[in-house]
C-alpha positions as CSV (number, residue, x, y, z in Angstrom):
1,X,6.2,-4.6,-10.8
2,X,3.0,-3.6,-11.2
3,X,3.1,0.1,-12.2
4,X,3.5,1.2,-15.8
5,X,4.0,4.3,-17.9
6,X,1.8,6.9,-17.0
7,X,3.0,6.0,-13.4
8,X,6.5,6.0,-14.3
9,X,5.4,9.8,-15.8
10,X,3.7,10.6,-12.5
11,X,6.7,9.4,-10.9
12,X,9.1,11.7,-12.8
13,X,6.9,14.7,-12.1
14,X,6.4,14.1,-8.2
15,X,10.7,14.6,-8.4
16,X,9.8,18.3,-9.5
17,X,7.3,18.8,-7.2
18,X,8.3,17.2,-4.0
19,X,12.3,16.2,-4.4
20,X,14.0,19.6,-6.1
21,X,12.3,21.8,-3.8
22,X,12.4,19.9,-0.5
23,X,12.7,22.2,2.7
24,X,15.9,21.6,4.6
25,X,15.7,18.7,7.0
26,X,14.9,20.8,10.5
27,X,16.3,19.4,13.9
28,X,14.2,16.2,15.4
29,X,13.4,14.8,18.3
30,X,15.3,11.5,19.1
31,X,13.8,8.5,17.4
32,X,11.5,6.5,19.1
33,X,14.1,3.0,19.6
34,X,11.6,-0.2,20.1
35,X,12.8,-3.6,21.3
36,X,12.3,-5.1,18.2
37,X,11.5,-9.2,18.6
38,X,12.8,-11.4,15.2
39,X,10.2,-13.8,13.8
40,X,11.3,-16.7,12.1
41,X,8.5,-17.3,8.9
42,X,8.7,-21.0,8.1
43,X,10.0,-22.2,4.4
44,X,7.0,-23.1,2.5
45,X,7.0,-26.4,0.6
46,X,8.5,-27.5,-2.0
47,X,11.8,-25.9,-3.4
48,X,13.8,-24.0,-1.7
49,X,14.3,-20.1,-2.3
50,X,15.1,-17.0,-1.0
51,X,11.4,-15.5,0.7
52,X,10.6,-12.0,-0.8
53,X,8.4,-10.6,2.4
54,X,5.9,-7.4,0.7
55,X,2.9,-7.1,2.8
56,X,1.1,-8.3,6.3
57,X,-2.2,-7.5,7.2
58,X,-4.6,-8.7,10.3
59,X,-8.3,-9.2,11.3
60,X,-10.5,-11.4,13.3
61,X,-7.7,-12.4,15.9
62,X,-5.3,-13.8,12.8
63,X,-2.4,-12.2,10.9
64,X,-1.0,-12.6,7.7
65,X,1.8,-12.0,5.6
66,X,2.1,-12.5,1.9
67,X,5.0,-12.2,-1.2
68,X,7.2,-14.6,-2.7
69,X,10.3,-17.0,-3.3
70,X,12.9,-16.2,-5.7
71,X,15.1,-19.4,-6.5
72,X,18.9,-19.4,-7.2
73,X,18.2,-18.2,-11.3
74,X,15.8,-15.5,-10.0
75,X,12.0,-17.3,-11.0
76,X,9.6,-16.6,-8.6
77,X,6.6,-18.2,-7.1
78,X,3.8,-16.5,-4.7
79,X,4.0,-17.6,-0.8
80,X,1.9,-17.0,2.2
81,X,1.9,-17.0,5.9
82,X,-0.3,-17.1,8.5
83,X,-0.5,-17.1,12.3
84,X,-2.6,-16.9,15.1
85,X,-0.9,-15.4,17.9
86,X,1.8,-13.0,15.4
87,X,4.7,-14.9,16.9
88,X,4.2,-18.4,15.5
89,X,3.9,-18.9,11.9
90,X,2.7,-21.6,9.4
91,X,3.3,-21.2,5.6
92,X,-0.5,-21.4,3.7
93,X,-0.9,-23.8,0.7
94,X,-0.4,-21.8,-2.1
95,X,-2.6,-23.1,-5.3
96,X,-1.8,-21.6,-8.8
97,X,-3.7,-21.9,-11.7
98,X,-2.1,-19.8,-14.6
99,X,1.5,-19.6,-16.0
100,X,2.0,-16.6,-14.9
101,X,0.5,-17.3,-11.4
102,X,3.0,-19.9,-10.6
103,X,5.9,-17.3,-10.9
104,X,3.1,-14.3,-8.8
105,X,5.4,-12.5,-6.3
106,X,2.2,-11.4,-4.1
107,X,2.7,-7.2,-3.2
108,X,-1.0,-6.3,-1.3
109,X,-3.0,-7.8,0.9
110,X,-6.5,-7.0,3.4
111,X,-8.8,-9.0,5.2
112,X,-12.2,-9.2,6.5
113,X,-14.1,-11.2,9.2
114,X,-11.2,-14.1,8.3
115,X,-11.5,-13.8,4.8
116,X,-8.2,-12.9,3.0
117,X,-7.3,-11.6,-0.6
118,X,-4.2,-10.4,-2.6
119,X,-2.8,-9.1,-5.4
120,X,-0.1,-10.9,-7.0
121,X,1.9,-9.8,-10.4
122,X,4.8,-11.1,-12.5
123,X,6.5,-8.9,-15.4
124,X,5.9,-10.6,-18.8
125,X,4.9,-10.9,-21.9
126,X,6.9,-9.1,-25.5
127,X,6.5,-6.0,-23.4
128,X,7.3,-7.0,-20.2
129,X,4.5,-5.5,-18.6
130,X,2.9,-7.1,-15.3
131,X,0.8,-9.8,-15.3
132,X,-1.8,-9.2,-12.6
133,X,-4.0,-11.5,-10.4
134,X,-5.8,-11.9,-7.1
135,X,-5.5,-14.5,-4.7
136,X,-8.7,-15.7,-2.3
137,X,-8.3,-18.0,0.9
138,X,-10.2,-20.8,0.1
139,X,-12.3,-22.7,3.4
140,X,-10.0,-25.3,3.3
141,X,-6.9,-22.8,4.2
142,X,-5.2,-22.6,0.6
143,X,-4.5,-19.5,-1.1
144,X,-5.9,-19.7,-4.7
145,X,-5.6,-17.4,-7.9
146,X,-8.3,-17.0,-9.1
147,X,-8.9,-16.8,-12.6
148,X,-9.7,-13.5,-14.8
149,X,-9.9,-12.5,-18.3
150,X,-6.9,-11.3,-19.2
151,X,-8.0,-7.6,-19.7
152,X,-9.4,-7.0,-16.4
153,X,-6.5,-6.2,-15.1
154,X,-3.7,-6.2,-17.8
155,X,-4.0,-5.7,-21.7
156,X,-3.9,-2.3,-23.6
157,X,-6.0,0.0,-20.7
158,X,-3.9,-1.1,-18.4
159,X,-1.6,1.5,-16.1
160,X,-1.4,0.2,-12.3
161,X,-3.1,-2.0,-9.6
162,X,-2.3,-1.1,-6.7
163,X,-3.8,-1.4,-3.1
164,X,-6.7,-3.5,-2.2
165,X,-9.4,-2.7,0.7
166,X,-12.2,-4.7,2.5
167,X,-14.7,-3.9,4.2
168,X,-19.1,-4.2,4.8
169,X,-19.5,-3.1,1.1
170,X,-17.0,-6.1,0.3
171,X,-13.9,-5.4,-1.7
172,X,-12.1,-2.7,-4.0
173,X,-8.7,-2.4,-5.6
174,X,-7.0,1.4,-6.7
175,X,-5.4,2.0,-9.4
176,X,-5.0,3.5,-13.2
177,X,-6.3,2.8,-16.3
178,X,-5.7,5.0,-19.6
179,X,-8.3,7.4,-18.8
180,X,-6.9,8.2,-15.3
181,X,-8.0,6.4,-11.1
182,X,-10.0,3.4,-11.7
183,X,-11.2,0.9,-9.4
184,X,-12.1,-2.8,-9.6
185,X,-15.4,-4.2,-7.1
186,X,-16.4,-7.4,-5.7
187,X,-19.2,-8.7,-3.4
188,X,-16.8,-11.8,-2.5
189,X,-13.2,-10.9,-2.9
190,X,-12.7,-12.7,-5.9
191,X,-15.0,-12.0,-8.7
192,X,-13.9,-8.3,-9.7
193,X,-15.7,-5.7,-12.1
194,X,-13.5,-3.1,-13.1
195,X,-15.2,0.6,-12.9
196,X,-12.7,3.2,-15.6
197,X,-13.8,6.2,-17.3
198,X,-15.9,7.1,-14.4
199,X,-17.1,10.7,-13.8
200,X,-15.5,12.3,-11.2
201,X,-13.4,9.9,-10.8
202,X,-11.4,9.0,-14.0
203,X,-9.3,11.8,-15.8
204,X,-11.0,14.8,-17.4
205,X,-10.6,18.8,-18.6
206,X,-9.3,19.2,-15.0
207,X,-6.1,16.5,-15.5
208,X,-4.7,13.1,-15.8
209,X,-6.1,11.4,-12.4
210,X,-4.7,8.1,-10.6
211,X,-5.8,6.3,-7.2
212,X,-3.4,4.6,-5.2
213,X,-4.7,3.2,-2.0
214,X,-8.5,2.9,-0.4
215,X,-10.6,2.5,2.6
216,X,-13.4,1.2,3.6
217,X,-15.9,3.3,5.9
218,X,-19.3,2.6,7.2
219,X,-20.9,4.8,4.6
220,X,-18.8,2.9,1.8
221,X,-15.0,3.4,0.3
222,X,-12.7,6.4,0.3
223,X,-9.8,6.1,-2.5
224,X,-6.5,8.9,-2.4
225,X,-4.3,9.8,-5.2
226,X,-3.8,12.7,-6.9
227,X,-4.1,14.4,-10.4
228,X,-1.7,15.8,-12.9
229,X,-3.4,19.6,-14.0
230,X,-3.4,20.5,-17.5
231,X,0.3,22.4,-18.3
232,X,1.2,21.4,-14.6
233,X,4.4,20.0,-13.5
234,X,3.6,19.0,-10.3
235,X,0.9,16.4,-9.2
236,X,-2.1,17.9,-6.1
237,X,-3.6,15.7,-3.8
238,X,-7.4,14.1,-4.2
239,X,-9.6,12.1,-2.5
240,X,-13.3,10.2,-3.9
241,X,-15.9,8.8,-1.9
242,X,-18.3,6.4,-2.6
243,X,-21.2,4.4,-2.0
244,X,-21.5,1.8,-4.0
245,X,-17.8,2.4,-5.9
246,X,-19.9,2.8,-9.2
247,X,-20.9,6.3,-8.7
248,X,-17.7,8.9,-7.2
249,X,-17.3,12.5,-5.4
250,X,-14.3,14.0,-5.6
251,X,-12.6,16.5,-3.0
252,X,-9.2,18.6,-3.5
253,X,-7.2,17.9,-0.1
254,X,-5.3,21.2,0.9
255,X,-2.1,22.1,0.6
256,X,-0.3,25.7,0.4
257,X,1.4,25.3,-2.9
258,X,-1.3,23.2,-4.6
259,X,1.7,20.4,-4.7
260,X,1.4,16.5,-3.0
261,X,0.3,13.0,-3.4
262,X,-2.6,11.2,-1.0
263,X,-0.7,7.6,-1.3
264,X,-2.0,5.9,1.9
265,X,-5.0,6.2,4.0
266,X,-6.2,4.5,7.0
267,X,-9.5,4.7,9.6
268,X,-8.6,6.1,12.7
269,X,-10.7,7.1,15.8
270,X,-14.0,6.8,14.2
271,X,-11.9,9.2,10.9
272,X,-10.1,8.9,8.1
273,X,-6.1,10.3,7.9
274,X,-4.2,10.3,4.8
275,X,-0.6,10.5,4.3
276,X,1.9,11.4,1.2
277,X,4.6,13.5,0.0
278,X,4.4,17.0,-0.2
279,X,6.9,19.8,-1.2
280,X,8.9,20.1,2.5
281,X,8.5,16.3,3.0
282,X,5.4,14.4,3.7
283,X,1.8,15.8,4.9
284,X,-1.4,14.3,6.7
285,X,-4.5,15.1,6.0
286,X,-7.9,14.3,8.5
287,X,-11.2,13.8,7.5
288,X,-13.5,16.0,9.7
289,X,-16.8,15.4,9.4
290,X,-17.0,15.9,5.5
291,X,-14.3,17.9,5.4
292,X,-10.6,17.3,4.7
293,X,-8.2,19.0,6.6
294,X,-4.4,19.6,6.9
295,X,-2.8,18.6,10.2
296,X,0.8,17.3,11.1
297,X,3.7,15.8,8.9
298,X,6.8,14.6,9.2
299,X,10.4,16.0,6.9
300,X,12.2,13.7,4.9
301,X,15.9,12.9,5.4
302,X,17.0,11.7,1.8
303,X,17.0,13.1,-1.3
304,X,15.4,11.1,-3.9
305,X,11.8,10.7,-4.8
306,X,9.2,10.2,-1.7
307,X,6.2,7.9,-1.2
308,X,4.3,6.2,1.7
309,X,4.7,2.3,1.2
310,X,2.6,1.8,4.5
311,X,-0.1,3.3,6.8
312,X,-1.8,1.2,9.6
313,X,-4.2,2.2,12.5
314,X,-5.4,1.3,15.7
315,X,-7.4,3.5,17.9
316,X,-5.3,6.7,17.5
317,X,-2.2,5.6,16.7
318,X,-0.8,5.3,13.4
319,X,2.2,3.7,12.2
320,X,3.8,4.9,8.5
321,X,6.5,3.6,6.7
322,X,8.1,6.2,3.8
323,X,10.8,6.2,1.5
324,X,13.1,9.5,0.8
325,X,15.4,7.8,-1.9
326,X,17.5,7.2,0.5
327,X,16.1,4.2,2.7
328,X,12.7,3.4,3.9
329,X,11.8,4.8,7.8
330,X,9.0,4.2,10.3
331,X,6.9,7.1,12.0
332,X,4.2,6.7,14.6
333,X,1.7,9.2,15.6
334,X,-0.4,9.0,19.0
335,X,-2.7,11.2,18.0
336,X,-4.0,10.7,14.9
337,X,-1.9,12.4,12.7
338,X,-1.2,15.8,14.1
339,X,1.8,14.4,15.3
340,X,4.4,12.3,14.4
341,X,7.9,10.8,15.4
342,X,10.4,9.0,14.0
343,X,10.8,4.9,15.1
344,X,14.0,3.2,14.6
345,X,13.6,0.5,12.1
346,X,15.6,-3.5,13.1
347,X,17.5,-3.0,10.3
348,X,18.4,-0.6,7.4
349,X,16.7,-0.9,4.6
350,X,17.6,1.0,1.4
351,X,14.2,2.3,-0.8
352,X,14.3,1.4,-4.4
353,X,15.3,-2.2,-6.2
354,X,13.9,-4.7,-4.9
355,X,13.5,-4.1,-1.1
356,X,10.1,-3.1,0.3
357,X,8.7,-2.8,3.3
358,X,4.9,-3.7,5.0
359,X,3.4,-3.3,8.7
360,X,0.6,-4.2,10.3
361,X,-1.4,-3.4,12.9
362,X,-4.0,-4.7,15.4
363,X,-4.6,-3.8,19.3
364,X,-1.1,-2.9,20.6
365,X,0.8,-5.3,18.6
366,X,3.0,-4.2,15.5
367,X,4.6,-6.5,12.7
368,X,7.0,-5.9,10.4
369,X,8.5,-7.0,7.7
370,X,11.3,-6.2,5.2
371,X,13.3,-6.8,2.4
372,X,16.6,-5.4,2.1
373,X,17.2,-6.7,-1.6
374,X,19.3,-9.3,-0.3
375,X,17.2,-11.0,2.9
376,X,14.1,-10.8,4.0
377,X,12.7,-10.8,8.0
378,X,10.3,-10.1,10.3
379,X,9.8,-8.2,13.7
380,X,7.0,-7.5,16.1
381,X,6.6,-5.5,19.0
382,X,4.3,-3.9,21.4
383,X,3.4,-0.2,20.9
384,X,2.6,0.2,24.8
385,X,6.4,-0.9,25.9
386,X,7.7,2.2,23.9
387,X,8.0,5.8,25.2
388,X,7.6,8.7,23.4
């Protein structure tokens, strides 16, 4: 929904460089199998519709999960959930204020000291492109859009927006504009500047550049993506820092064959570990100090494009959820990244269409949720009651 052509490029490519010449699949250990509890999510108000689950996220004791209803014609309009325990749910008020807001499926979600924003899109227009917003929990407990210009975020620039962090600097969102990784600021989660054509950051004689998830740190924000070399087929991992997300440094992460995506990142034990595809299946990468270095990974079992849809963190675990082309899978890692194990999802879920999966984390408790294309649901479960 909310990525266009020169990700749809990008997306092509990463099939040469991480799908055609994919390692074979080496023997595993057994999967991890978790005693999955279902959640039951509440319908929201008003009319009734099928619930298109895309994200959770939780701070500050609460949780949250956010994405849509689809009626029986296929319109959409944005919902949201909250609870305060992760077992029992209430839907949020959900206040709209554009036309395209009212049919917002919302895809991406963080919080911070109880203060929650989102990103919601819907395809229109002659073109069809997204129509992208944010969402802000008002004091009173609704979810509002929040109005923009309809440039910032969509218009002729526009390429993809697509993860948003929080943190003590405030708020930033990743993502593409023409010239290559761009990012969008606020103070207050809903009043967003967006920074393209950036040195360092943006695209220049070195390649075509796009971000696709940040984090914040103490120090600031670290975005992941990668960039597309001049005459290259194949897309290499990057990483930027920043202080202010104005000004940007930007590091090559390592990899043998030059070849790989940084699509998630998380903080972990006082760090930073990053996670994509690369040629045999997916790496991890560890910030050490000021240095980024290669460390575990996990194979993938299908055969069709990969990408990390998730990465959470809690001490020094880490849960990831990826997608092979062939359905989406969970991984957990103990020991922050070096390595990882395969946890058997509730319920198959195929990758591609329009199922998508989201996780989050906080203390020892892990929620889930998925949609399969035809359902949505929900699980949770404690990390501590599994084995490994």
């Amino acid at each position: 929904m909310r990525i266009r052509r020169l990700v749809a490029v990008l997306g092509v490519l990463a099939v040469l460089s991480v799908g055609c010449d994919r390692a074979p699949v080496e023997p595993a250990d057994e999967p991890l199998r978790p005693r999955w509890q279902a959640l039951t999510l509440p319908a929201p108000p008003g009319a009734a519709g099928r619930p298109l689950l895309r994200d959770a996220v939780a701070c500050a004791g609460r949780w949250y999960v956010v994405g849509g209803l689809a009626d029986a014609t296929g319109e959409t309009r944005p919902a949201a959930w909250g609870s305060a325990d992760g077992v029992s749910w209430s839907a949020l008020p959900v206040a709209a204020s554009s036309f395209y807001g009212r049919q917002h499926v919302l895809y991406a979600v963080a919080c911070r000291e109880g203060r929650l924003a989102a990103l919601g899109a819907k395809n229109g227009g002659v073109h069809g492109n997204p129509r992208t917003g944010t969402w802000a929990l008002a004091p009173g407990g609704a979810l509002r859009e929040v109005p923009a210009p309809f440039e910032l975020y969509a218009g002729p620039r526009a390429v993809s927006v697509a993860r948003l962090a929080a943190g003590p600097a405030g708020w930033l969102i990743a993502g593409a504009r023409v010239d290559g990784a761009a990012v969008w600021t606020s103070a207050d989660g809903e009043r967003f500047a967006v920074r393209e054509g950036v040195p360092e950051l943006a695209g220049d004689g070195r390649g075509r550049t796009v971000a696709y998830d940040a984090v914040a740190v103490p120090s600031g924000w670290w975005v992941v993506g990668a960039v597309l070399p001049p005459g290259a087929t194949a897309l290499a991992p990057l990483a930027w820092s920043s202080a202010d997300g104005r000004a940007w440094r930007r590091v090559a992460l390592p990899v043998p064959d030059g070849r790989g995506q940084a699509q998630r990142v998380a903080a972990v034990d006082g760090g930073l570990v990053a996670v994509g595809p690369v040629r045999d299946g997916f790496g991890a990468w560890r910030l050490v100090g000021d240095e980024w270095r290669r460390v575990g990974g996990f194979r993938a079992a299908g055969s069709g494009v990969s990408s990390v849809d998730g990465l959470v963190s809690a001490g020094r675990a880490l849960v990831a959820v990826s997608g092979d082309g062939d359905g989406h899978r969970l991984w957990s890692s103990v020991d922050a990244g070096d390595s990882w194990r395969a946890m058997a999802m509730p319920d198959v879920v195929p990758d591609g269409g329009n199922s998508a999966v989201g996780v989050a984390l906080q203390g020892d408790r892990l929620l889930l949720v998925a949609d399969d294309g035809q359902a949505s649901r929900a699980w949770w479960l404690g990390l501590s009651t599994i084995g490994r």
